[in-house]
N, C-alpha and C positions, 0 to 999 in steps of 0.2 A: 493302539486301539482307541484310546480316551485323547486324541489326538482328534476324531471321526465327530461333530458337534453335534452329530444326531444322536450317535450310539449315547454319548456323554450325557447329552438331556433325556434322553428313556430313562439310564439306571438311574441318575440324580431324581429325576419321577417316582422310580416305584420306592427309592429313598425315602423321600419324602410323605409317599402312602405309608410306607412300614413306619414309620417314626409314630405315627398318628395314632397309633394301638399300643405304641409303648417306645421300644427302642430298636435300632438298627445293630447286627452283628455281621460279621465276616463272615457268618455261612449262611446272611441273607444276601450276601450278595454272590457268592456260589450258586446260590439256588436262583438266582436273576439273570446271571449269564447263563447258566444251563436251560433258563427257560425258552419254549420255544419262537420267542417274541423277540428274542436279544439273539436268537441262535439265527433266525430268518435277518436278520440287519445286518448280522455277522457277513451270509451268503451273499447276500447283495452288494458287503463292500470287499468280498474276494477274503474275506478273514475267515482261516477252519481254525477256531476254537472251543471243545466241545465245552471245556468246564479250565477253571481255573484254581491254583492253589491258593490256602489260607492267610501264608504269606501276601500272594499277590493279590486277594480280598481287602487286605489290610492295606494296602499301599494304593489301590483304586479309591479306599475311604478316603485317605489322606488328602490324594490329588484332586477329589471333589470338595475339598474343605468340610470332610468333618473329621468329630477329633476327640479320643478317646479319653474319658474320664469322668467323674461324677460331672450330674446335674449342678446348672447354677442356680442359686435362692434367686427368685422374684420377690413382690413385695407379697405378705400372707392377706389372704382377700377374706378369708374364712369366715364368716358372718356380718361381713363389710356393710350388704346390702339389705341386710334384714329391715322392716319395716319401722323398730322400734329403734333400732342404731341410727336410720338415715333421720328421725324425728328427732333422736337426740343432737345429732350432729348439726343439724338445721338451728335448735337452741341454742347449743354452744356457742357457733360460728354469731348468731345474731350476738348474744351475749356479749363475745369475744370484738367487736366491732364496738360496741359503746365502749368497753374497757381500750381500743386503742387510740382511740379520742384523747386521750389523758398522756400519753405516754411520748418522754422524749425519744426522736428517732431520729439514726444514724445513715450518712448514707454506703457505700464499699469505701470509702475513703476514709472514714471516721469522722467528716463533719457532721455536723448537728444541724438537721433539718430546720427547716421553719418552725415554730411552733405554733399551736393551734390557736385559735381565738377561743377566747374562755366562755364559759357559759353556766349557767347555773345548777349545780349538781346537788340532788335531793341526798339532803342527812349528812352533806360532806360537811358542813360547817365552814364553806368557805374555802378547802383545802380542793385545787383542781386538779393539781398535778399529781400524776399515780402512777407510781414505781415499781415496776414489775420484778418480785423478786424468788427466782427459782432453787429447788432444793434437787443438788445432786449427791449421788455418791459412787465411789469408784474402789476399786480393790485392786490392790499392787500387793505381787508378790516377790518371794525373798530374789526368785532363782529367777526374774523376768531379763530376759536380754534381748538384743535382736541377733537373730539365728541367723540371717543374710547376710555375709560380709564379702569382700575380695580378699583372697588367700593364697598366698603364692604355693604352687601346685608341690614343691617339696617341703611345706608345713606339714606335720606330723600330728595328728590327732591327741589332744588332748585329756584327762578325765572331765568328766561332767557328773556335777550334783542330779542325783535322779529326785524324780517329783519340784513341786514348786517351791516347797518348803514354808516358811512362815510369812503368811499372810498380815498386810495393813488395810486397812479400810478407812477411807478418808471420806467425810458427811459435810459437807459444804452449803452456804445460800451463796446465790451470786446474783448479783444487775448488771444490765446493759449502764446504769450511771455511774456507777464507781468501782466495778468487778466484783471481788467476791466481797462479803457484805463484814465491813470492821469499825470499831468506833477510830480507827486512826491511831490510837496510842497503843496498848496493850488486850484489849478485848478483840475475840475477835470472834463469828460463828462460827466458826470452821471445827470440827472435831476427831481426831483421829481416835483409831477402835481396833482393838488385836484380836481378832475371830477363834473362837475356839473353846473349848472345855480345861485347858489349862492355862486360857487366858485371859481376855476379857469378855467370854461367854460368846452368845452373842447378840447383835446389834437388832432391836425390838421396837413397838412401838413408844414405851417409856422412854427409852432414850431419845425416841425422835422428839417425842412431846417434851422433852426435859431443854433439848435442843432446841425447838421453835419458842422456847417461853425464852429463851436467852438472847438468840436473834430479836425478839419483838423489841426486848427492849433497846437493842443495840440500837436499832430501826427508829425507834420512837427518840431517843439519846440524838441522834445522827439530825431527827428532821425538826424535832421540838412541836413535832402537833400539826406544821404546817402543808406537810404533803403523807397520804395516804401508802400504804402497802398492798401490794397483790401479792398473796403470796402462793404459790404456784408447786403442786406433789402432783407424781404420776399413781400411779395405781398399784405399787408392790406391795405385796403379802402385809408387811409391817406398817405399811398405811392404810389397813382396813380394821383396826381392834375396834372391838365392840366396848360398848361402856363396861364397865364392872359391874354395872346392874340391867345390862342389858338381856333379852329372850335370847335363849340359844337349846337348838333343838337336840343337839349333842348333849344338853343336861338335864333333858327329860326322859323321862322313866317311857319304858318301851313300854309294859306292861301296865294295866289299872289296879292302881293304888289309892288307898284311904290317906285320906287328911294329905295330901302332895300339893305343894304350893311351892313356885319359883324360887323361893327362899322361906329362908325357917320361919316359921310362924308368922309366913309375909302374905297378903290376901292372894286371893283364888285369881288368874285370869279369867279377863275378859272374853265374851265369846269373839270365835272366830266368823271369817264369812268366805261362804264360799265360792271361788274362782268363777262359775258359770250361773249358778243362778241367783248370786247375789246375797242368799238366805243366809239368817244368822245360824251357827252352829255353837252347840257347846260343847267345852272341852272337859266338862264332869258329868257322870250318871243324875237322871231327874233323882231327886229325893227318896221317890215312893220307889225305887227301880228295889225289884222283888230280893237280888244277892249282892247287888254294890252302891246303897244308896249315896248320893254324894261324891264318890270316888273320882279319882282322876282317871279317864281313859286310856289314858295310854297314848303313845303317839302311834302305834301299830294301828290300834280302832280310828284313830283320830285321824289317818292317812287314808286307809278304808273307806270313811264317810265321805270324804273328799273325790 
């Protein structure tokens, strides 16, 4: 039947409709042969088939090229295009453009490009060339193997360790000029980290800040002042700490409270302002307020006004 180029381009058709609403099964295409659109094509090419089996649904999918199993990942677009992302993206990229003005490049070969004609760079003190130097990390665990091998078919199954077992964590800087970032003799940035509660905890922003002061100076040791550092974090959980004395809304009081101040007998905030019209707002009762003069509102009140 799927031999017939016509009958073949109708199902592959209403395939292609049903996909559009979600996904195609074996008893949409029961129900496309039993229709009477594929039943009429049938007559005309001398074919009496009134309906077909589940089986043979499945094997008509196959021989049309498609092919049963999870969906593939695309790239995530999910607030891609928002207004304020393409703004920033737009900065960046300008940004990112004067910073590779500076930078030695490579071609697929591993030669070294031309390099740029210098030019006068504000606050560099003379240093033109700038080093791009990025911070990775990667986690290897105890039980990692590769599962794909060739095995001669009377191998015998062997035990296998269940779960991963004990985890390392490796926190690296690396450049495109010298790989990953060392003073050459015995320093080097690189830090390995054993994850866990009966281990070495786990890996935070401390430890990263304890790590970039070590890098700088390996950096600074390496170049002696005469060429600058880019140094380059993505966005993970542990590169977003707040200062230690920074606002944080998780350690304000839900409720209005007397005498509450960000820290112990530390001054009152500043008024807030709000999102649409601008207006200053404050975050305590006026003075003369009849039950809570002075008080802190709350963030409950404080969200309300907003």
């Amino acid at each position: 039947i799927l031999e017939d180029e016509d009958i073949k381009q109708t199902i592959q058709l209403h395939f292609l409709e049903r996909a559009k609403a979600g996904h195609v099964t074996a008893g949409d295409t029961i129900e496309i042969v039993s229709a009477p659109e594929l039943q009429e094509k049938f007559s005309q090419a001398g074919i009496t088939k009134l309906t077909i089996s589940e089986h043979t649904a499945c094997h008509w999918l196959s021989r049309l090229d498609w092919q049963y199993g999870q969906p593939r990942k695309g790239m995530y677009i999910d607030g891609h295009e928002r207004e304020d992302v393409v703004e920033y993206r737009k900065a960046f990229v300008k940004r990112w453009k004067e910073y590779e003005k500076h930078f030695h490049l490579w071609d697929n070969n591993g030669d070294l490009l031309p390099l740029p004609n210098g030019f006068p760079v504000p606050e560099a003190h003379g240093r033109f060339h700038l080093i791009l130097v990025t911070h990775d990390e990667s986690t290897f665990f105890q039980n990692d193997l590769q599962k794909t091998h060739w095995a001669h078919k009377g191998d015998k199954p062997t035990p296998q360790p269940k779960g991963n077992g004990q985890s390392l964590m490796v926190s690296d800087f690396l450049t495109a000029d010298w790989g990953h970032l060392c003073d050459g003799k015995d320093r080097e940035a690189r830090i390995t980290f054993k994850p866990g509660l009966n281990c070495d905890r786990y890996f935070d922003a401390n430890n990263l800040l304890e790590q970039v002061e070590g890098a700088i100076d390996i950096f600074e040791g390496k170049t002696r002042g005469y060429v600058q550092g880019l140094f380059l974090f993505d966005n993970a959980p542990s590169h977003q700490k707040q200062a230690p004395n920074a606002l944080s809304a998780r350690n304000m009081a839900k409720n209005p409270r007397a005498h509450w101040t960000p820290f112990k007998d530390g001054p009152r905030m500043h008024h807030g302002v709000h999102p649409q019209t601008k207006e200053l707002l404050s975050f305590y009762f006026p003075d003369d307020h009849p039950t809570m003069p002075g008080w802190f509102k709350g963030m409950e009140w404080i969200i309300q006004e907003r």
